[in-house]
C-alpha positions as CSV (number, residue, x, y, z in Angstrom):
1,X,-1.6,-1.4,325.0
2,X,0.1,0.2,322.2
3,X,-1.1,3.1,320.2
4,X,-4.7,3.4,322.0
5,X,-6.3,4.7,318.4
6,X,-5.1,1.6,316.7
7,X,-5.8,-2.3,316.3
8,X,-3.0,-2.8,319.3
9,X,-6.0,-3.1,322.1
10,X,-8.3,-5.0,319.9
11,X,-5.7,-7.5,318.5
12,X,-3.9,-7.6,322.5
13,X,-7.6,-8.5,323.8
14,X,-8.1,-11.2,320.7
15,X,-4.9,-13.0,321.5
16,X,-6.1,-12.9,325.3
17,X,-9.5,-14.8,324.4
18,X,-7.3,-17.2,321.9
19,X,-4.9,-18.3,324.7
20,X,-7.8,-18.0,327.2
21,X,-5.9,-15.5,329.7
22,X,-2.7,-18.1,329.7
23,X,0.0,-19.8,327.0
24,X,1.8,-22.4,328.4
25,X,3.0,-22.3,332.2
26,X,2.7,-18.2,331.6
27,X,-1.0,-16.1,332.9
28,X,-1.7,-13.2,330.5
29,X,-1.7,-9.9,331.6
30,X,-3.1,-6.6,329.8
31,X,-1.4,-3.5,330.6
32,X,-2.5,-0.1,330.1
33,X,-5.4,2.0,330.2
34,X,-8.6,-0.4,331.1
35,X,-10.6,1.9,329.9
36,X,-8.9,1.1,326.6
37,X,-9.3,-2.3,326.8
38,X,-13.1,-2.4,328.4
39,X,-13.7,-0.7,325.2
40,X,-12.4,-3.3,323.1
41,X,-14.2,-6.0,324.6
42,X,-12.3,-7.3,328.0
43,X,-14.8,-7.8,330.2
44,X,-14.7,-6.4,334.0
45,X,-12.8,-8.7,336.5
46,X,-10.2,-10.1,333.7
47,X,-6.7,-9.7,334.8
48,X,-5.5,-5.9,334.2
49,X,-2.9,-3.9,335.1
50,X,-4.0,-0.5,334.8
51,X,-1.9,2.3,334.3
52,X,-1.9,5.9,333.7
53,X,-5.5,7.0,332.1
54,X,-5.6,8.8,328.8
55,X,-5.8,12.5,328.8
56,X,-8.1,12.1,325.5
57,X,-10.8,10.1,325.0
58,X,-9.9,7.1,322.6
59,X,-11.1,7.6,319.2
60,X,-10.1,4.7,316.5
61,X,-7.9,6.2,313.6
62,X,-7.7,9.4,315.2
63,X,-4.5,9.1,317.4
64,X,-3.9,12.5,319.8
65,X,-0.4,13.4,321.1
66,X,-1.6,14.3,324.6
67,X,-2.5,10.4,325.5
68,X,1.3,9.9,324.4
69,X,2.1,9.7,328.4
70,X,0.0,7.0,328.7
71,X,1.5,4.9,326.1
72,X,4.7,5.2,327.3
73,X,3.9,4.5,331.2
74,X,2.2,1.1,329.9
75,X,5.3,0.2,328.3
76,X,7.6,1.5,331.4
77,X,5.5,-0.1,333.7
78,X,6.2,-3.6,331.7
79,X,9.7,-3.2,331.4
80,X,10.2,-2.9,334.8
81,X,8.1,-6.0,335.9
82,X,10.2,-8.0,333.2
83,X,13.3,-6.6,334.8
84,X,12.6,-7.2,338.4
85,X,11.0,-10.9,337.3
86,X,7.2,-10.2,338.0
87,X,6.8,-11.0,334.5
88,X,8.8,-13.5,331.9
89,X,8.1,-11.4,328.8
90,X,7.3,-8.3,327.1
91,X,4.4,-8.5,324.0
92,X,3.9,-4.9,323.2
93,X,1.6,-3.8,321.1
94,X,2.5,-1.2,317.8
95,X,2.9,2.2,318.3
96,X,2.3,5.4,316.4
97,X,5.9,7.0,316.3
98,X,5.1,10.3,314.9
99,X,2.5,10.9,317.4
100,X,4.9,9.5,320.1
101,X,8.0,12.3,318.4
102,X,4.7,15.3,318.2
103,X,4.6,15.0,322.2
104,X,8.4,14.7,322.9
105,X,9.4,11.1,322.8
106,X,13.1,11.1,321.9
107,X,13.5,7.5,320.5
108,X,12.5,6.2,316.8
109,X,10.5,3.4,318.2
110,X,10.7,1.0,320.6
111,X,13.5,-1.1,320.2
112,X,15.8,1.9,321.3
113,X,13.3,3.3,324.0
114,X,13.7,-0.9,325.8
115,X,17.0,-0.4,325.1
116,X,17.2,3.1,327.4
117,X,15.3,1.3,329.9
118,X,17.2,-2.2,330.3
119,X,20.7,-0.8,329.8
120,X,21.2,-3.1,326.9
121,X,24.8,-1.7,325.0
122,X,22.9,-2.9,321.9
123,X,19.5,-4.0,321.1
124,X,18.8,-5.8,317.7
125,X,15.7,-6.1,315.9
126,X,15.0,-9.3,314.1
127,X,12.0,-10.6,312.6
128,X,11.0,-14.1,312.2
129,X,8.6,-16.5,311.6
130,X,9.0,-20.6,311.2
131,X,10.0,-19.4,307.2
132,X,12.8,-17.2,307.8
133,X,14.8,-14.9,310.7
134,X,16.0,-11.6,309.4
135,X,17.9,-8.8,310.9
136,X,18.2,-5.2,309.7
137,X,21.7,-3.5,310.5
138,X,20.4,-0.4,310.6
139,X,16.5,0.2,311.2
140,X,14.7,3.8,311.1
141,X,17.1,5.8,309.3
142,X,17.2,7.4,305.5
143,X,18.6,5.0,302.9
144,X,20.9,8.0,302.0
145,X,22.4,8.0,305.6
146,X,23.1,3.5,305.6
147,X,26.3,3.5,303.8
148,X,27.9,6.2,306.7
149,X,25.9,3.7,309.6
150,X,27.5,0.4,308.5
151,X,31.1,-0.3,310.4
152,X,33.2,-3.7,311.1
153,X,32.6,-3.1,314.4
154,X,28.6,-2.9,313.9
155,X,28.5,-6.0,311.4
156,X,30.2,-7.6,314.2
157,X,28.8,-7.0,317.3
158,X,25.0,-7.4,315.7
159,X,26.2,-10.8,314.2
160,X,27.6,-11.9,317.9
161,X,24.5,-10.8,319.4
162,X,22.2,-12.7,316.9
163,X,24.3,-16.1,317.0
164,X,24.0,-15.6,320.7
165,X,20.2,-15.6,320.6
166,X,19.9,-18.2,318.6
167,X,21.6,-20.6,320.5
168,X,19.9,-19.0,323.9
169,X,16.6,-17.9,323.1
170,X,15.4,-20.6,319.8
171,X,17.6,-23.5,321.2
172,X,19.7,-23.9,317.8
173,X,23.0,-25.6,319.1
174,X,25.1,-24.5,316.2
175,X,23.5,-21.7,314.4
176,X,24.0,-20.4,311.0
177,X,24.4,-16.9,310.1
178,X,23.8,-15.3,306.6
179,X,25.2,-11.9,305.6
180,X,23.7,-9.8,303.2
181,X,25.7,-7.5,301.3
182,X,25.1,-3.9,300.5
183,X,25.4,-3.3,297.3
184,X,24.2,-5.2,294.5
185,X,25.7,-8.5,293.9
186,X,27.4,-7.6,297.0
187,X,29.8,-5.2,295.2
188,X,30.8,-7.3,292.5
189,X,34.3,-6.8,293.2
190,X,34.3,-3.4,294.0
191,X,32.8,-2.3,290.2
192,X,29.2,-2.2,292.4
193,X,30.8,-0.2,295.5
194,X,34.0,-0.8,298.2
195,X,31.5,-1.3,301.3
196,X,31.1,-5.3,301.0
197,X,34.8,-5.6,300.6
198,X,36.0,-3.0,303.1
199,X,33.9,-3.2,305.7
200,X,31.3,-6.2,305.6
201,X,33.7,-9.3,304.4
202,X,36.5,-8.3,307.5
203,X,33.6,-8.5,309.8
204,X,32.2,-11.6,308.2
205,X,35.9,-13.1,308.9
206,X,36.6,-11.7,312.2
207,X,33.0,-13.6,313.6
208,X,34.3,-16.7,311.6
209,X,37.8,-16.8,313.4
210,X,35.4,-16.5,316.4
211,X,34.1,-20.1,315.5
212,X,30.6,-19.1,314.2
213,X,29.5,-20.9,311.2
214,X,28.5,-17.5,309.2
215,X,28.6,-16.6,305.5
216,X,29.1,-13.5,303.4
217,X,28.3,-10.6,302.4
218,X,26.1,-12.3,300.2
219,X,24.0,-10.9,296.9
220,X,20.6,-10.4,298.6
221,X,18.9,-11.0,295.6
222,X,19.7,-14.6,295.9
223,X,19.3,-15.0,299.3
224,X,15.7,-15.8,300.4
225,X,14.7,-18.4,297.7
226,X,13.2,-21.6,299.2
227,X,16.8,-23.5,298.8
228,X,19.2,-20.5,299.4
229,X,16.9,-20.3,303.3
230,X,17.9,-23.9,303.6
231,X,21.2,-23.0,304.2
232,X,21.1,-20.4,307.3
233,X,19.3,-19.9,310.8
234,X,19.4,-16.1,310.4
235,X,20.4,-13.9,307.9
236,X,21.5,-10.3,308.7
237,X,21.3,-7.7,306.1
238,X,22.2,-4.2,306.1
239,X,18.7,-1.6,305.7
240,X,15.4,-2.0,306.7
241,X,13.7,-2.8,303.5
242,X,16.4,-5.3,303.0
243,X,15.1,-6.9,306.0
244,X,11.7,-6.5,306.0
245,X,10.5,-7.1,302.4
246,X,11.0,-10.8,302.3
247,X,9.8,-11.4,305.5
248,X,6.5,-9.7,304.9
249,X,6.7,-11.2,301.6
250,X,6.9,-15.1,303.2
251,X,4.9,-14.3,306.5
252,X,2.9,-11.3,306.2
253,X,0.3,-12.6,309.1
254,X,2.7,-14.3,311.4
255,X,5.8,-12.8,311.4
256,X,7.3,-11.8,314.9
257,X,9.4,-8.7,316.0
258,X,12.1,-10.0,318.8
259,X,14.4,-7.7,320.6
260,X,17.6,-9.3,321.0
261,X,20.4,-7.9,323.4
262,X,18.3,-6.7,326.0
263,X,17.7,-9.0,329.9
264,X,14.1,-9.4,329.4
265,X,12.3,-11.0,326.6
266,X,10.2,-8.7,324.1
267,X,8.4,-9.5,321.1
268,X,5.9,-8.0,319.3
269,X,3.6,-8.1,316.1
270,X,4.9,-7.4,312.9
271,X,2.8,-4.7,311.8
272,X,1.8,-1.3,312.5
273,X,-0.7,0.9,314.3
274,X,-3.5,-0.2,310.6
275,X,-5.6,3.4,312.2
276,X,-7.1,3.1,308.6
277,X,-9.1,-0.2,310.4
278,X,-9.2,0.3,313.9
279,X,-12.3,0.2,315.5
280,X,-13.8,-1.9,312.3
281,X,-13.7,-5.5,313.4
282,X,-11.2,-5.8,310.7
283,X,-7.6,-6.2,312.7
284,X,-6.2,-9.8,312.4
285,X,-4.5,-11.3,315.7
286,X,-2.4,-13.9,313.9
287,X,1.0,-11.7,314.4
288,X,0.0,-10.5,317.9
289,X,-1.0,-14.6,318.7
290,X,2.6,-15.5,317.0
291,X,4.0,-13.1,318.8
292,X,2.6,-13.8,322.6
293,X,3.9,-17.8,321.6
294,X,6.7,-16.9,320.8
295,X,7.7,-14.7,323.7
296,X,6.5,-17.6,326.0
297,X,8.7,-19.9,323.8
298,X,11.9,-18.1,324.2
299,X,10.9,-17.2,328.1
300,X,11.0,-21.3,328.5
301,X,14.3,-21.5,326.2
302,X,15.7,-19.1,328.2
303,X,14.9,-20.6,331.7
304,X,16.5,-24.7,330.1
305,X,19.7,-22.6,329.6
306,X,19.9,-21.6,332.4
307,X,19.0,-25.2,334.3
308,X,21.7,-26.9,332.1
């Protein structure tokens, strides 16, 4: 369900009529308050799974704190079906994380809160679309706090965990990894800053001596041109906007959010709760239709790996 004042309902229930209540070998489910979704134009006798009612009455653009609860048990409620195998895959809808932080929730956003609730050690968050896969190092955090928040170990382990998923989950036998550096022109031999050479370029090499086929730290200025994308599966750069800029740039309508590192599957769409339209007829589905595919695509990936 999402944010229950935003286009998350009304794009969830446009990808349901797009699929017609199934992708693939995989029925659709809606989860969260039916009232919510009655609203936005499921009609009686679809397949729901209601949970917890809002305490508020849904207003679009006008999000309240006290239906917080009810966001949250939706998204509890899917984890744990994913986890126990009801379910193949998570597709959650966008929340509203400063509503969500007014009421008490004590994670940034979702990739740490499915993190909490599968156990993962790490969860990553990459974006992709069939243009380009990016992953930000770090994610909701102050550009003036990055430098402290990039380690060896960190470069690392996020670079194992997205050369694992692309093998696993997009079925890429020997994947490519692209690192981004830092600072510009990656440091440019330490003139620019000591982080690429200190701390990114060991990491690069200890994944390398691990036999993965990865390069860098890499100027990011250069590195998401038509023929520089060519040359990697994944790139991994160091700060959100990093991340997130050329993706929107190249695949504003279709891009995906995947959670890599966690048991279950999650995607979601690559945008936010867009209160500004809710309610309007406005709110595209292409990211939320991507994102449902997607999920359904991995799910499948997922179960061949485990046949072979």
């Amino acid at each position: 369900m999402g944010e229950p004042s935003g286009i998350g309902p009304e794009v969830a229930v446009a990808a349901f009529h797009h699929f017609n209540g199934r992708v693939g070998s995989h029925p659709l489910r809606l989860v969260g308050d039916a009232n919510v979704f009655y609203a936005c134009g499921i009609e009686d006798g679809q397949p729901l799974i209601n949970t917890q009612q809002l305490s508020s009455k849904r207003e679009p653009g006008k999000p309240d704190p006290t239906n917080a609860s009810a966001v949250i048990d939706a998204i509890k409620l899917s984890v744990e079906m994913a986890v126990d195998g009801v379910a193949a895959a998570v597709v959650t809808a966008p929340i509203h994380k400063s509503v969500l932080n007014e009421a008490g929730f004590a994670f940034p956003g979702h990739t740490e809160f499915l993190a909490h609730l599968t156990g993962a050690r790490r969860a990553v968050m990459m974006l992709a679309s069939d243009k380009l896969r990016v992953v930000p190092l770090t994610i909701h955090m102050p550009v003036a706090e990055v430098p402290k928040a990039i380690s060896k170990q960190a470069v690392f382990d996020t670079g194992e965990i997205i050369l694992t998923a692309l093998r696993r989950d997009f079925g890429i036998l020997n994947p490519r990894l692209a690192v981004a550096g830092l600072n510009p022109h990656a440091g440019e031999d330490g003139m620019l800053g000591g982080e690429d050479a200190s701390v990114i370029a060991p990491a690069v090499a200890a994944l390398a001596a691990r036999g993965f086929h990865v390069r860098g730290p890499l100027p990011a200025d250069t590195m998401f041109h038509e023929e520089a994308r060519k040359n990697y599966d994944a790139a991994l750069c160091m700060y959100h906007d990093q991340a997130l800029i050329p993706i929107k740039t190249l695949s504003f309508w279709d891009g995906v959010n995947v959670t890599l590192g966690l048991s279950i599957v999650r995607t979601s769409p690559d945008h936010g709760t867009a209160l500004d339209i809710a309610g309007t007829g406005k709110a595209d589905p292409r990211s939320m239709i991507a994102a449902i595919q997607m999920a359904a695509d991995i799910s499948d990936s997922r179960a061949d790996a485990r046949t072979r």
